[in-house]
C-alpha positions, 0 to 999 in steps of 0.5 A: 489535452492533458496528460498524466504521468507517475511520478512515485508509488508506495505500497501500504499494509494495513494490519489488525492490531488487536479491538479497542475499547469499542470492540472494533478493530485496531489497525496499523500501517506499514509503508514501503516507499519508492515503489517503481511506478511500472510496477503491476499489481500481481508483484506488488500483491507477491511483495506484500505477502512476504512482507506480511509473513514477517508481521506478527500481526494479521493483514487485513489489506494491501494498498497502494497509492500513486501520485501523479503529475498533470499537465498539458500534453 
């Protein structure tokens, strides 16, 4: 049986940064690497809020993405 373990986690703002020329939307990322991999989804939500009250632009989502190692246990 495999087994799976986190081995770094980022979080990633996604902000508008105003409409193309096609009227739709333009965005922007912005990453906070070395996330700890423990960290739960409520604390990531509260440090993307903060960080996004310093951002002119406006949030659209907040991301985060895991990788991990597979291996056999």
């Amino acid at each position: 049986m495999a087994v799976q373990n986190k081995i770094s986690s980022a979080l990633r703002l996604v902000f508008i940064d105003g409409l193309g020329e096609d009227g739709l939307p333009v965005y922007k990322n912005k990453s906070i690497r070395n996330v700890k991999t423990d960290t739960d989804a409520d604390q990531l939500y509260q440090i993307a809020l903060a960080f996004a009250g310093l951002q002119e632009r406006e949030l659209n989502r907040i991301e985060r993405k895991d990788s991990s190692d597979v291996q056999e246990s």
